[in-house]
VMD Tcl script that draws the C-alpha trace (Angstrom):
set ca {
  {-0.70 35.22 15.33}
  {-2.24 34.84 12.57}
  {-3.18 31.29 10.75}
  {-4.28 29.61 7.57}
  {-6.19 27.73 6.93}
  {-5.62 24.32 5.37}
  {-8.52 22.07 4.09}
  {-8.29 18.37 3.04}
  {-11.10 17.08 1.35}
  {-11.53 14.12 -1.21}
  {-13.30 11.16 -1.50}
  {-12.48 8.38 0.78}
  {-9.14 6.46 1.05}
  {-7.37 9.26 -0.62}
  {-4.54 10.14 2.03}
  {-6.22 13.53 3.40}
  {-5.71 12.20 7.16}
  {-2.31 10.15 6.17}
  {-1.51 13.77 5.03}
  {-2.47 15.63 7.96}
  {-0.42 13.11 10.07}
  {2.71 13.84 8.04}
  {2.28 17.26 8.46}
  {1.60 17.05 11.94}
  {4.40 14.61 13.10}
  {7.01 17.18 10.94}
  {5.85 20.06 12.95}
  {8.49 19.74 15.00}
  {11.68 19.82 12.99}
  {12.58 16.25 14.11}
  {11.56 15.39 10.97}
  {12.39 16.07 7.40}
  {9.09 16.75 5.74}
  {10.04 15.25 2.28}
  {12.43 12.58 3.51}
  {9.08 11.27 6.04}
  {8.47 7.33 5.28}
  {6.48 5.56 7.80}
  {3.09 7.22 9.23}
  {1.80 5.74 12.20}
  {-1.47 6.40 14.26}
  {-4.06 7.48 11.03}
  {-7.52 6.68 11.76}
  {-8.96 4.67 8.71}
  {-12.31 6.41 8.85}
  {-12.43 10.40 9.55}
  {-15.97 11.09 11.45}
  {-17.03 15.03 10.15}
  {-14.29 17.11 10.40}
  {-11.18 17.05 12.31}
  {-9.32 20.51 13.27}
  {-5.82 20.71 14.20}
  {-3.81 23.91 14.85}
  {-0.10 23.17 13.80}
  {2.96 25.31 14.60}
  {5.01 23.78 12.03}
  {8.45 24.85 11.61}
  {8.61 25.25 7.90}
  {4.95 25.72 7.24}
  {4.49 27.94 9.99}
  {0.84 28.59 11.62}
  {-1.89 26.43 10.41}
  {-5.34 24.68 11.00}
  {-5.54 21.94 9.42}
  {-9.16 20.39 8.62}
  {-9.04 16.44 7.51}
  {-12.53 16.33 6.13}
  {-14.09 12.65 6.09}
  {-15.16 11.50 2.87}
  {-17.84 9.57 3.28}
  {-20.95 11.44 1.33}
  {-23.07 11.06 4.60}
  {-20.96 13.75 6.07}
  {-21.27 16.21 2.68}
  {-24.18 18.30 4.54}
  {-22.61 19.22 7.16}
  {-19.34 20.11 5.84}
  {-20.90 23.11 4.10}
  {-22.31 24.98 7.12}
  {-18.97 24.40 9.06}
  {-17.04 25.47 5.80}
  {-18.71 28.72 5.63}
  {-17.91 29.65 8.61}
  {-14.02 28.65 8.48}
  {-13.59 31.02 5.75}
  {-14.63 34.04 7.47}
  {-11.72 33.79 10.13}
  {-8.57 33.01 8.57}
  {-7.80 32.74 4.39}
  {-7.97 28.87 2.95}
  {-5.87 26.37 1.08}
  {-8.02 23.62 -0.10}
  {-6.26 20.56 -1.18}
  {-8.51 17.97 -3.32}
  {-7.24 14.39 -3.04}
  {-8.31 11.79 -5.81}
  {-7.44 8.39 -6.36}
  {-6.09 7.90 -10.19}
  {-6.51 4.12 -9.77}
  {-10.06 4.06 -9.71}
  {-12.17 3.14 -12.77}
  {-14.48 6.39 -13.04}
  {-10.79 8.04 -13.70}
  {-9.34 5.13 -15.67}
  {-12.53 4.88 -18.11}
  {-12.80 8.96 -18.84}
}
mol new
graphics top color blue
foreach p $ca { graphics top sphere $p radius 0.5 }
foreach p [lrange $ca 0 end-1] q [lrange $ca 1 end] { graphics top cylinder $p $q radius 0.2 }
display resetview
């Protein structure tokens, strides 16, 4: 089987790991992606990256990599990015929050 792919990365408190829970608890059909309300079980502070092959019914064969976003993690996100790209093709998603002031005051 082949996979893609899918990379979450942002600055903190953006939703990349509420995200990959949504994704991840609608894997299974049980679940309407775009009718999902409550997530339960996200960790408030992602340590590095965290992997996650999904089956998902709709979005079919994934990896999913909830990158933290804490800048003291930056550095090593590059060396494990460049590898990820040379097995499988990439989505990267970039989460920002709109609410904050460097945003507000551009």
């Amino acid at each position: 089987d082949s996979y893609v792919n899918v990379v979450l990365l942002g600055n903190p408190g953006t939703g990349k790991s509420t995200l990959a829970q949504v994704i991840i608890q609608t894997s299974s059909g049980r679940h309407l992606l775009g009718r999902f309300r409550y997530v339960g079980s996200v960790e408030l502070h992602t340590a590095g990256i965290v992997p996650t092959r999904v089956e998902h019914q709709w979005l079919k064969n994934i990896i999913l990599h909830d990158l933290a976003g804490q800048s003291e993690y930056y550095s090593s996100h590059i060396a494990v990015l460049e590898n990820l790209l040379q097995d499988y093709p990439a989505v990267f998603i970039n989460f920002v929050n709109l609410c904050e002031e460097e945003f507000l005051t551009s």
